[in-house]
VOVO-855245 format. One record per residue (C-alpha): z, y negated, x negated; residue in three letters. Coordinates in Angstrom, 1 decimal, always signed. Each point is the difference from the previous one (the first is absolute). Example, Ala and Ser with C-alpha at 12.3 -4.5 7.8 and 13.67 -1.06 7.14 Angstrom:
// residues 2
+--------+--------+--------+------+
:      z :      y :      x : type :
+--------+--------+--------+------+
:   +7.8 :   +4.5 :  -12.3 :  Ala :
:   -0.7 :   -3.4 :   -1.4 :  Ser :
+--------+--------+--------+------+
END
This chain:
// residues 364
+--------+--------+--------+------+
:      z :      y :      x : type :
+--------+--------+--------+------+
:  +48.5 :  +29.9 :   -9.8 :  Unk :
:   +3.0 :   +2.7 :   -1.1 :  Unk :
:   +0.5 :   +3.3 :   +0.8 :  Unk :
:   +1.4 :   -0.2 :   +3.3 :  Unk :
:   -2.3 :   -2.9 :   +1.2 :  Unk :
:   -3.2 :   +2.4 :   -0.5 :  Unk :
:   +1.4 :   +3.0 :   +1.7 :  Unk :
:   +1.6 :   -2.0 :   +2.8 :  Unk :
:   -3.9 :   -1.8 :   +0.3 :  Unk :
:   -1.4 :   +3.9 :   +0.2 :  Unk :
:   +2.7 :   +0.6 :   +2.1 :  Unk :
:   -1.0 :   -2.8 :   +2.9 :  Unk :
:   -4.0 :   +1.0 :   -0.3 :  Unk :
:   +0.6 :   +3.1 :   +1.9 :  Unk :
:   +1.3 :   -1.7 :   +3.0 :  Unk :
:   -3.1 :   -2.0 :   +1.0 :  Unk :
:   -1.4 :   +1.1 :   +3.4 :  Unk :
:   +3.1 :   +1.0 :   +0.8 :  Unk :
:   +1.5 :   -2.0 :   +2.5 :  Unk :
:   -3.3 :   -0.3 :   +1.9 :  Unk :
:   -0.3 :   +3.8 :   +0.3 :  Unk :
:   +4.2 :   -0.2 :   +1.6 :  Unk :
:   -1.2 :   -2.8 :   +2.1 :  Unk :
:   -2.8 :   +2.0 :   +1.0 :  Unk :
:   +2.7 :   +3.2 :   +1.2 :  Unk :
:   +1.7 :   -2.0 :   +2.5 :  Unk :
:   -0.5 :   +0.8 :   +3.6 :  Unk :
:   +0.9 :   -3.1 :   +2.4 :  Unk :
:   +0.2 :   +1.9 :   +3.0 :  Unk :
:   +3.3 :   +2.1 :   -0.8 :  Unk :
:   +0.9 :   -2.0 :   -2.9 :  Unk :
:   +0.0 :   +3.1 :   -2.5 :  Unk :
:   -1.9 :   +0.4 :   -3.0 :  Unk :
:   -2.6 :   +3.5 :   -0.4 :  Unk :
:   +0.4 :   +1.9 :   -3.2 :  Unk :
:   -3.5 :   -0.4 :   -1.1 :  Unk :
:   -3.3 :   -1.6 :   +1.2 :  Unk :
:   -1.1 :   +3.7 :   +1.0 :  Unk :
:   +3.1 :   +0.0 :   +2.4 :  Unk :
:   -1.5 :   -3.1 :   +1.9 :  Unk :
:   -1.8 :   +0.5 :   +3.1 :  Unk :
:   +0.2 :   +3.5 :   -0.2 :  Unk :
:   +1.1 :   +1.6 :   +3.5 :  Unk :
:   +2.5 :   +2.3 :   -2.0 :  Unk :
:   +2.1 :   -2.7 :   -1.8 :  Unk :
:   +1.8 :   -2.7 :   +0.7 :  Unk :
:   +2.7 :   -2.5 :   -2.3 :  Unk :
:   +3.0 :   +1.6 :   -1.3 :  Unk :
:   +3.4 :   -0.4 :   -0.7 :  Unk :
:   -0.1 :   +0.8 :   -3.6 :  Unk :
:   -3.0 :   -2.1 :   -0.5 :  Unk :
:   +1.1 :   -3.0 :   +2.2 :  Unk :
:   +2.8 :   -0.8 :   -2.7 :  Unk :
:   -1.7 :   +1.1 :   -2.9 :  Unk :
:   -2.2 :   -2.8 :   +0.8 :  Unk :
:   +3.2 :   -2.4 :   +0.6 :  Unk :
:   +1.2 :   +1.5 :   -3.5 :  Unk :
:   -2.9 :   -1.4 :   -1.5 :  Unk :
:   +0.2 :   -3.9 :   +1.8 :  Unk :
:   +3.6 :   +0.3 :   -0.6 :  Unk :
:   -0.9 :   +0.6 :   -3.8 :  Unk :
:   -2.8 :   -2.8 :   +0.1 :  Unk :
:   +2.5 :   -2.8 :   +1.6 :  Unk :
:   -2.2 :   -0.2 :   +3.1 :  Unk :
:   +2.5 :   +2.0 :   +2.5 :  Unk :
:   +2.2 :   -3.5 :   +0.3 :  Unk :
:   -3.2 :   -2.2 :   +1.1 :  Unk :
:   -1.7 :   +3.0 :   +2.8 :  Unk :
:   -0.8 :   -1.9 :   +3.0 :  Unk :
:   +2.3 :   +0.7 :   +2.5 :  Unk :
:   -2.4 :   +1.9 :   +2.5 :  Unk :
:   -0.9 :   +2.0 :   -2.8 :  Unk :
:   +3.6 :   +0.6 :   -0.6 :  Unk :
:   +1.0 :   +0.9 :   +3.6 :  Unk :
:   -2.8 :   +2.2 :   +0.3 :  Unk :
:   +1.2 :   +1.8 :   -2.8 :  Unk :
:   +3.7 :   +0.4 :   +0.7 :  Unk :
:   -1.2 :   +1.4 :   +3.9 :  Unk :
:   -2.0 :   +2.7 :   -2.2 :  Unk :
:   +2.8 :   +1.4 :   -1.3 :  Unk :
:   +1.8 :   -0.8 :   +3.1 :  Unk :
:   -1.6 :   +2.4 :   +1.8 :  Unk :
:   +0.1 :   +3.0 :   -2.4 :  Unk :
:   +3.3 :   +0.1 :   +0.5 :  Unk :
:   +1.6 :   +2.9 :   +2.2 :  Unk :
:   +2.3 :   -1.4 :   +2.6 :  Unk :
:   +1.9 :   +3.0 :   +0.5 :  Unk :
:   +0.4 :   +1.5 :   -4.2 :  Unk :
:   -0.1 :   -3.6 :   -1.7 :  Unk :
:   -3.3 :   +1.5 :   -2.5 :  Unk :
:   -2.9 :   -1.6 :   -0.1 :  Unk :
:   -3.5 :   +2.2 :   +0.6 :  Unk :
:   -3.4 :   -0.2 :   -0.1 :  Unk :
:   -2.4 :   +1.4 :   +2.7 :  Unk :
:   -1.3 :   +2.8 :   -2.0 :  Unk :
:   +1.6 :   +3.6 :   +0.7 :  Unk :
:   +1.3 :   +1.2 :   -3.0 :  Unk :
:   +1.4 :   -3.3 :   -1.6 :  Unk :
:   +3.1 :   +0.7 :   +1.9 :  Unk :
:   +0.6 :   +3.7 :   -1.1 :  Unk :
:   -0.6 :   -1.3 :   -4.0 :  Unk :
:   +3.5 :   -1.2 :   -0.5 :  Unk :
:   -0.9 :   -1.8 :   -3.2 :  Unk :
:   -2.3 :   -1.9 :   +2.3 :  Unk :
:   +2.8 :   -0.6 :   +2.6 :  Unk :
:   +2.3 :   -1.3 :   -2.9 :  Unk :
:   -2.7 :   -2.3 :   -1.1 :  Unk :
:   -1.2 :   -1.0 :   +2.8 :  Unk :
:   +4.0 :   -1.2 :   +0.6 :  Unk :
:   +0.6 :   -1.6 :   -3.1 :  Unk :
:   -3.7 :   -1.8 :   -0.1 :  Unk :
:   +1.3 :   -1.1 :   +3.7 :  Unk :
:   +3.1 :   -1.5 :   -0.5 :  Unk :
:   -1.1 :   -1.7 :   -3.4 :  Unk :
:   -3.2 :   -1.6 :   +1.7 :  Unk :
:   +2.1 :   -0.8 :   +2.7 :  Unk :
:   +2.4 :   -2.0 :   -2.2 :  Unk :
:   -2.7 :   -1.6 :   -1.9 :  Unk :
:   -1.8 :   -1.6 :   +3.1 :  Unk :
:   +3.4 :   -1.0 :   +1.3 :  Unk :
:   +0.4 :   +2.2 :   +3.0 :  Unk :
:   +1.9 :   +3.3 :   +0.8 :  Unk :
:   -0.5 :   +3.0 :   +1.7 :  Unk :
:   +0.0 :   -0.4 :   +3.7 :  Unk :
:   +2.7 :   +3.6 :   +0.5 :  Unk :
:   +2.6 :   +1.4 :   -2.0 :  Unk :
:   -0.6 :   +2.0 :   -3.5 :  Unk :
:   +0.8 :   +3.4 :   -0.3 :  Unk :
:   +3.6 :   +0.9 :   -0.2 :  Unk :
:   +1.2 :   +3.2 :   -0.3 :  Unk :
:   -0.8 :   +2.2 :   +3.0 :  Unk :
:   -0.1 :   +3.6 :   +0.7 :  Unk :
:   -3.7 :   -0.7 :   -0.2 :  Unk :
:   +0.0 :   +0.1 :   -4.0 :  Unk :
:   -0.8 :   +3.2 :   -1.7 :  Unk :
:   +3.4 :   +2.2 :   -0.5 :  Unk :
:   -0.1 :   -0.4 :   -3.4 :  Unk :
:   +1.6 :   -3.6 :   +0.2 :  Unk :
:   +3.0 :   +1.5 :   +1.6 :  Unk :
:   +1.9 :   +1.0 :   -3.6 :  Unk :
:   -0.6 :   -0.8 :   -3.2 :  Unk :
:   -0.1 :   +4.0 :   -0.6 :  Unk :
:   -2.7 :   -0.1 :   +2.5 :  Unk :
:   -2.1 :   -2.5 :   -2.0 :  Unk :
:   +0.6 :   +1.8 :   -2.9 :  Unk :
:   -1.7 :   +3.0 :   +1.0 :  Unk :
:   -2.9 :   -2.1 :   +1.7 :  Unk :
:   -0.4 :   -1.7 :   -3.7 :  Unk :
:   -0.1 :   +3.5 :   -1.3 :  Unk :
:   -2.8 :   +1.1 :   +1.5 :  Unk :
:   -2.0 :   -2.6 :   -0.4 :  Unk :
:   -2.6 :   +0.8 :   -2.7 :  Unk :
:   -0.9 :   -2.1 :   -3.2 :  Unk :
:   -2.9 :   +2.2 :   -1.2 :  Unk :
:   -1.8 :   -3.7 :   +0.9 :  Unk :
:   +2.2 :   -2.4 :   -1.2 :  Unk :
:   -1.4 :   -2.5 :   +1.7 :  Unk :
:   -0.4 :   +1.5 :   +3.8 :  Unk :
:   +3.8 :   +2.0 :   -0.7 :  Unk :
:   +2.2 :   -3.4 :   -1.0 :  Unk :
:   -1.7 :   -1.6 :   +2.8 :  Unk :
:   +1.0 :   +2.2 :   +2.5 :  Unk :
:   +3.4 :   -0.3 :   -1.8 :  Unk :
:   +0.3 :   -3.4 :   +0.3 :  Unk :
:   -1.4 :   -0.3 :   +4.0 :  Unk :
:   +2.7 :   +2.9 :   +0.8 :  Unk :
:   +2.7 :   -1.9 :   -1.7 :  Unk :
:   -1.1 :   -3.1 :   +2.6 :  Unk :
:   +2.5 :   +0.6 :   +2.7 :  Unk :
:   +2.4 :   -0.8 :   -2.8 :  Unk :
:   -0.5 :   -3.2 :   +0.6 :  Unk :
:   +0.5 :   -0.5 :   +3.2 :  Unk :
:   +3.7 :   +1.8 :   +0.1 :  Unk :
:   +3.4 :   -1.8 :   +0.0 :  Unk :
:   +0.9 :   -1.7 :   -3.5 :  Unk :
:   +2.6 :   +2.9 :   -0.5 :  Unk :
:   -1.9 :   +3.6 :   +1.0 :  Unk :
:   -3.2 :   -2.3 :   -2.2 :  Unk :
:   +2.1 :   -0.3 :   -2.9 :  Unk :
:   +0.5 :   +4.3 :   -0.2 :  Unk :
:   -3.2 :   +0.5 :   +0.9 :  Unk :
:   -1.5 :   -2.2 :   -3.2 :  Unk :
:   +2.0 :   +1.5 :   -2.6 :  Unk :
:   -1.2 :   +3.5 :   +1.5 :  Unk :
:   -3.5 :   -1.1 :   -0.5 :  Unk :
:   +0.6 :   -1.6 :   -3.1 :  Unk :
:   +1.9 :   +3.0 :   -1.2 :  Unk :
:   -2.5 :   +2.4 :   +0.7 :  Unk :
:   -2.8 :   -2.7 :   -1.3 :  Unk :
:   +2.3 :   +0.5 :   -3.6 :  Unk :
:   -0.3 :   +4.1 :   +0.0 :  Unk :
:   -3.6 :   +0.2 :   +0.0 :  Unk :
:   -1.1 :   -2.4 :   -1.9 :  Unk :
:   -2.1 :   +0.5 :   -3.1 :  Unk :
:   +2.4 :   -1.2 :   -2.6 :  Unk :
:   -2.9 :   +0.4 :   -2.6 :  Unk :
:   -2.4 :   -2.4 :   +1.6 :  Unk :
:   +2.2 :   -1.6 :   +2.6 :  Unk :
:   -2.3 :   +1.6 :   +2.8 :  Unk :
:   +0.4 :   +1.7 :   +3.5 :  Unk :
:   -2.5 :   +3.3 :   +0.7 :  Unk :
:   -3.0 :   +1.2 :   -1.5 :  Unk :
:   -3.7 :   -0.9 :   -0.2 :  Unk :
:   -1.8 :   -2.5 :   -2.5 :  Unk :
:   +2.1 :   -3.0 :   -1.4 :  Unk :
:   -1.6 :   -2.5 :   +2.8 :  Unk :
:   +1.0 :   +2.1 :   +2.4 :  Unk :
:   +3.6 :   +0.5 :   -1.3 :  Unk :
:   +0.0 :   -3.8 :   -0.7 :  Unk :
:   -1.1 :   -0.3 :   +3.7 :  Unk :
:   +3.0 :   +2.1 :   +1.5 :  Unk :
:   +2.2 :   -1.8 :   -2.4 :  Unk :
:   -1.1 :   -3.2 :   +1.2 :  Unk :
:   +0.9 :   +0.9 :   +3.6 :  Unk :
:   +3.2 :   +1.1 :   -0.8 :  Unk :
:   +0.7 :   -3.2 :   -1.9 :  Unk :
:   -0.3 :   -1.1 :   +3.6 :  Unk :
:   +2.8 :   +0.7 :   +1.0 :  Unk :
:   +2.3 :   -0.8 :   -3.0 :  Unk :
:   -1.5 :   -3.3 :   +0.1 :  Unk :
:   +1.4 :   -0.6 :   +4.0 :  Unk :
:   +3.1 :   +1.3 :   -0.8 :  Unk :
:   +0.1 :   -2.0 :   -3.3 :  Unk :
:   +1.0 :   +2.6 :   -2.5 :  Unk :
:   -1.1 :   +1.0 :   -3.1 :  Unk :
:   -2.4 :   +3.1 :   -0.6 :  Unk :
:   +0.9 :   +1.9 :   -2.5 :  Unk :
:   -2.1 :   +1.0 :   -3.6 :  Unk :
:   -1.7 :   -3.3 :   +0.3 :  Unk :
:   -1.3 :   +0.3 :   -4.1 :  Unk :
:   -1.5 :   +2.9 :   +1.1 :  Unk :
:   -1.9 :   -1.1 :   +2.8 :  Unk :
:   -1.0 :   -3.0 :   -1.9 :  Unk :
:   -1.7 :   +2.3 :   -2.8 :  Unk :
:   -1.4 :   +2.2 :   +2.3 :  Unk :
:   -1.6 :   -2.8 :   +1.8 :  Unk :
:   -1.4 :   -1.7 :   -3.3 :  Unk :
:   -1.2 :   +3.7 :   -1.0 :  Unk :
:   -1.9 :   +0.6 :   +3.3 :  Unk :
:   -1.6 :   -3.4 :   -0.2 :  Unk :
:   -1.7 :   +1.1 :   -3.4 :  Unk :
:   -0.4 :   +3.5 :   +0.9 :  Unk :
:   -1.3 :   +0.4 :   +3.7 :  Unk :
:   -2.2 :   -1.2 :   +2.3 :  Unk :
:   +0.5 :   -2.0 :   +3.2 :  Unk :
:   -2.3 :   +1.5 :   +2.5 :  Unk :
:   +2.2 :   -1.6 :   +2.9 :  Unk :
:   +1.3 :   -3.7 :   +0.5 :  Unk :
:   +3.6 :   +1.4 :   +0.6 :  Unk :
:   -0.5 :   +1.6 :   -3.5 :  Unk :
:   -1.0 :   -3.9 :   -1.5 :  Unk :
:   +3.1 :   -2.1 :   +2.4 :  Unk :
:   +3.1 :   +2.6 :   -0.5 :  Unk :
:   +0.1 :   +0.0 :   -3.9 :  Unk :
:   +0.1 :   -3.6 :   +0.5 :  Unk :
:   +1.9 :   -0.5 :   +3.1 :  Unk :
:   +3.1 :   +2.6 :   -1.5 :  Unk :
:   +0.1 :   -2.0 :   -3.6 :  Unk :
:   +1.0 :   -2.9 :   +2.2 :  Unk :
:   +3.2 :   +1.8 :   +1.0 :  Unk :
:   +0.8 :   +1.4 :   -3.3 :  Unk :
:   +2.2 :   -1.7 :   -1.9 :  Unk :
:   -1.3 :   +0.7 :   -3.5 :  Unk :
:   -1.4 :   -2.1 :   -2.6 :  Unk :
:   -3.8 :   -0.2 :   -0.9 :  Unk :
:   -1.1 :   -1.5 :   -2.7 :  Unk :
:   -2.4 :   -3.1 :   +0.4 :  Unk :
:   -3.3 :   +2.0 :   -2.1 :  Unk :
:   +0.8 :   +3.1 :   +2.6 :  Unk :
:   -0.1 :   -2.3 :   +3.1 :  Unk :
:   -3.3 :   -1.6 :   -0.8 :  Unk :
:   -1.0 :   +4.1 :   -0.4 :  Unk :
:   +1.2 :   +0.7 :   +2.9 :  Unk :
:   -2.0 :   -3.0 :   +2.2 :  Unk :
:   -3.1 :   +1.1 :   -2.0 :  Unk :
:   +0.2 :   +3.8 :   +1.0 :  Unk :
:   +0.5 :   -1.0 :   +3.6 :  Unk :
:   -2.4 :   -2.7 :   +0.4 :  Unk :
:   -2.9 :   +2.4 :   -1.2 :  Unk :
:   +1.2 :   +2.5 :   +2.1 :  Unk :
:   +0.3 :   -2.4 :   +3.1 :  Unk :
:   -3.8 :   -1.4 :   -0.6 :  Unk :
:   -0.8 :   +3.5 :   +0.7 :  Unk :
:   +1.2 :   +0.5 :   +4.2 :  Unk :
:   -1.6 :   -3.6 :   +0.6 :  Unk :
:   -2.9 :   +0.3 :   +2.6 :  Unk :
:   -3.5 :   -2.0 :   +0.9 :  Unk :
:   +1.8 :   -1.4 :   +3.2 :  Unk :
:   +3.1 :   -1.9 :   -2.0 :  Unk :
:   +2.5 :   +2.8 :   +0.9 :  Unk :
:   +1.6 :   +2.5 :   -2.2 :  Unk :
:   -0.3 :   +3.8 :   +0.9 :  Unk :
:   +2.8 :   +2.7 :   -0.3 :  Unk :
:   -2.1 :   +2.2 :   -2.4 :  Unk :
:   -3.0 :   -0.9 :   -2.1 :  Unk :
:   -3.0 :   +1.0 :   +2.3 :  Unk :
:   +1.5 :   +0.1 :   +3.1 :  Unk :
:   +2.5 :   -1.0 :   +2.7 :  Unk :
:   +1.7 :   +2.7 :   +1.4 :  Unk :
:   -0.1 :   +0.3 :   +3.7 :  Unk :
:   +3.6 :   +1.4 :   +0.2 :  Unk :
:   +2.3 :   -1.8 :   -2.3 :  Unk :
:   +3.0 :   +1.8 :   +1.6 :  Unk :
:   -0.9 :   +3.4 :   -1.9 :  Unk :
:   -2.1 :   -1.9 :   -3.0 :  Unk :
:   +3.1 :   +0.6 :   -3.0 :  Unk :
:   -1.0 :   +4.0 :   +0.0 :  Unk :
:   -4.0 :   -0.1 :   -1.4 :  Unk :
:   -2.5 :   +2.2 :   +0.9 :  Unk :
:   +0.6 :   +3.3 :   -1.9 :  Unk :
:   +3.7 :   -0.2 :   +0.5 :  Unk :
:   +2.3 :   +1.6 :   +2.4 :  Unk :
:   +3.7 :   -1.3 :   +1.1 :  Unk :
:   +1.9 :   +2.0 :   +3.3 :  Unk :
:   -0.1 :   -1.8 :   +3.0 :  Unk :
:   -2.2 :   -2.5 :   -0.2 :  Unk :
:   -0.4 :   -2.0 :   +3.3 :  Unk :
:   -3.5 :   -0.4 :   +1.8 :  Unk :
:   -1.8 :   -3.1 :   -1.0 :  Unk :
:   +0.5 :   -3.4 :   +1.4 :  Unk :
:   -3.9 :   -1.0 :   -0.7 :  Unk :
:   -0.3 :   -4.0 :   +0.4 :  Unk :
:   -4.0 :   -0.4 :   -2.3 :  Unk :
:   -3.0 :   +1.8 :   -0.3 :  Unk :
:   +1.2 :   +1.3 :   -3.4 :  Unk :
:   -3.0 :   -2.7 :   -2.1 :  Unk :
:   -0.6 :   -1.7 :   -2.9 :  Unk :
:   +2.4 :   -3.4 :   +1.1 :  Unk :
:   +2.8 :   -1.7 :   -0.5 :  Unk :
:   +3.3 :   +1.1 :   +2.2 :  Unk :
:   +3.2 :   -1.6 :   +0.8 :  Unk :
:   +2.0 :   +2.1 :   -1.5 :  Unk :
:   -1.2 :   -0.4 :   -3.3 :  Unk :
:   -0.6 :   -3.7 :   +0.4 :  Unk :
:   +3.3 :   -0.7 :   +0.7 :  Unk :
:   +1.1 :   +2.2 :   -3.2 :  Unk :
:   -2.3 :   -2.3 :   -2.3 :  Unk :
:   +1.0 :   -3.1 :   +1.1 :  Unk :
:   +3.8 :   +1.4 :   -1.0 :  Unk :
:   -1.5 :   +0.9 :   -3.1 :  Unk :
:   -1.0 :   -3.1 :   -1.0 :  Unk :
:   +3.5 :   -1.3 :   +0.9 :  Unk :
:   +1.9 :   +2.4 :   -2.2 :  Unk :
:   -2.1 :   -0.6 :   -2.9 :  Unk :
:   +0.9 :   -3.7 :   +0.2 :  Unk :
:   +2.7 :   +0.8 :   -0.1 :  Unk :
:   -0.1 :   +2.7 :   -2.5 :  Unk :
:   -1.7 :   -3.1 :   -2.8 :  Unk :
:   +3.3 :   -2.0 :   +1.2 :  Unk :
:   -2.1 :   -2.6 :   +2.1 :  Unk :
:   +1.8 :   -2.3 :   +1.9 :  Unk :
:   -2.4 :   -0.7 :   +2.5 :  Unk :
:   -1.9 :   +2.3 :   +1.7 :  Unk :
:   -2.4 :   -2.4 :   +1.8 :  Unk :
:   -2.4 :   +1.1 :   +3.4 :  Unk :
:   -3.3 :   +1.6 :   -0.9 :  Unk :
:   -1.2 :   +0.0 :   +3.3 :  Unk :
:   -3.7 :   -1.7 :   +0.3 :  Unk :
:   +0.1 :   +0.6 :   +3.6 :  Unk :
:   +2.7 :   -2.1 :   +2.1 :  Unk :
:   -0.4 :   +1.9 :   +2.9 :  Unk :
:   -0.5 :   -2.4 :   +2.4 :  Unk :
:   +2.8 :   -2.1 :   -1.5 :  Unk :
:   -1.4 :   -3.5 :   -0.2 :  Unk :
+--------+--------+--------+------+
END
């Protein structure tokens, strides 16, 4: 066996248990999935939107979405269904504060509407258009200047995220007053980029890799190019051999952003790469078949999980807690692994990326 037929082997061990833990996650009753097995049959939790399509993400990824039976389907699509608000077009969980994070409220859209798609249904109202209900920095593109501005990117990560959500409304305007409004963004993206490293903000490089990675985001739906590209590239490759990954976001976004780039990597410097990642994966994978955000835990709020304990980033919204915070596997870094394993298929220049799933989930 070559090279690339030992680490793809590797690659495929870490994924047994698995789809017995997702299977395991799915509630019946409101046809959502929970985030982790601590968030089942705990008074306080209850499926979510974010990890309802994760979990279709990772059928979607296995080939199993296409052969759901269809009660399982329909019970699904009335989940998100009923998230949605009649009278904004958003889509929102029960908790509280989910609807005053507006990454969540972005997220929660997008993961919507994709989901949505994927089962073949739509949303039973409108989407949101532009109202006088959207914040007043949407009303000019001076406006959203300023509201970039004072966004901070001491955390990388948390800042380009908050960048990206606030640029969201952009999609939803007419084709014209959308067209101004990206080349704003994108212009400002241009000024403060590191043209050293090819980063946004400050913090460690898996952090900076992180809010790069979310601001790759949006080039990638508007379909244009992000600019010092070589320089990313080497700054990924140097924080691969230099740093640790102590979250699952820090393993999938290196990957997940060399997909976009359009730069050439060498053959010896791909099978480097899959090496580096698989080790680090093999180290979030939990007793229970899942895989876990951080290395010995879960966190019980991933909404405010990108700044670590120790850390400090203004205006941090309360936490959306959906787990007890244990040792277990979540959705939200289950659905990043199984991606994983995607892009490094196709990172080796596999053709075929065939199912790993052990557990058909009630698929006969």
């Amino acid at each position: 066996m070559d090279v690339t037929g030992r680490l793809l082997q590797e690659l495929d061990r870490q994924y047994v248990g698995l789809f017995d833990w997702l299977s395991g996650q799915f509630d019946p009753v409101t046809g959502g999935f929970y985030y982790a097995r601590s968030s089942i049959g705990a008074r306080t939790f209850a499926p979510d939107i974010e990890s309802t399509a994760q979990a279709i993400n990772i059928l979607k990824r296995q080939q199993l979405l296409d052969e759901m039976p269809d009660p399982i389907r329909e019970s699904i699509v009335k989940f998100f269904q009923r998230k949605q608000d009649q009278g904004s077009g958003y889509f929102f969980d029960e908790h509280p504060a989910m609807a005053k994070d507006e990454v969540m409220v972005q997220r929660a859209l997008n993961y919507s509407i994709g989901s949505l798609k994927r089962l073949g249904a739509t949303p039973l109202y409108d989407l949101p258009k532009a109202t006088n209900e959207w914040p007043s920095f949407t009303k000019s593109v001076t406006a959203y200047r300023q509201e970039w501005e004072r966004i901070s990117l001491q955390n990388s990560w948390r800042g380009c995220d908050r960048l990206v959500s606030s640029a969201g409304y952009i999609h939803h305007m007419e084709p014209e007053q959308q067209k101004r409004y990206v080349q704003s963004f994108v212009d400002y993206l241009a000024e403060i980029q590191d043209p050293t490293t090819g980063l946004w903000g400050e913090g460690s490089l898996y952090v900076k890799i992180s809010g790069t990675f979310k601001l790759h985001t949006f080039y990638r739906k508007y379909q244009m190019r992000m600019p010092n590209q070589e320089k990313i590239y080497q700054s990924i490759m140097r924080c691969l051999h230099e740093e640790e990954a102590t979250d699952m976001c820090y393993v999938r976004n290196p990957i997940d952003l060399l997909s976009y780039l359009e730069v050439e990597i060498p053959r010896e410097y791909r099978h480097q790469i899959c090496k580096v990642t698989i080790e680090n994966l093999q180290s979030f994978k939990q007793s229970d078949g899942g895989f876990s955000r951080e290395i010995d835990r879960s966190p019980k709020a991933p909404n405010v999980s990108q700044v670590k304990a120790g850390e400090h980033y203004p205006e941090m919204p309360r936490p959306v807690e959906l787990g007890l915070g244990l040792r277990e596997g979540d959705m939200n870094a289950s659905t990043q692994a199984t991606l994983i394993r995607q892009q490094l298929y196709h990172l080796l220049q596999t053709e075929s990326v065939h199912s790993c799933a052990r557990h058909n989930f009630g698929i006969d």
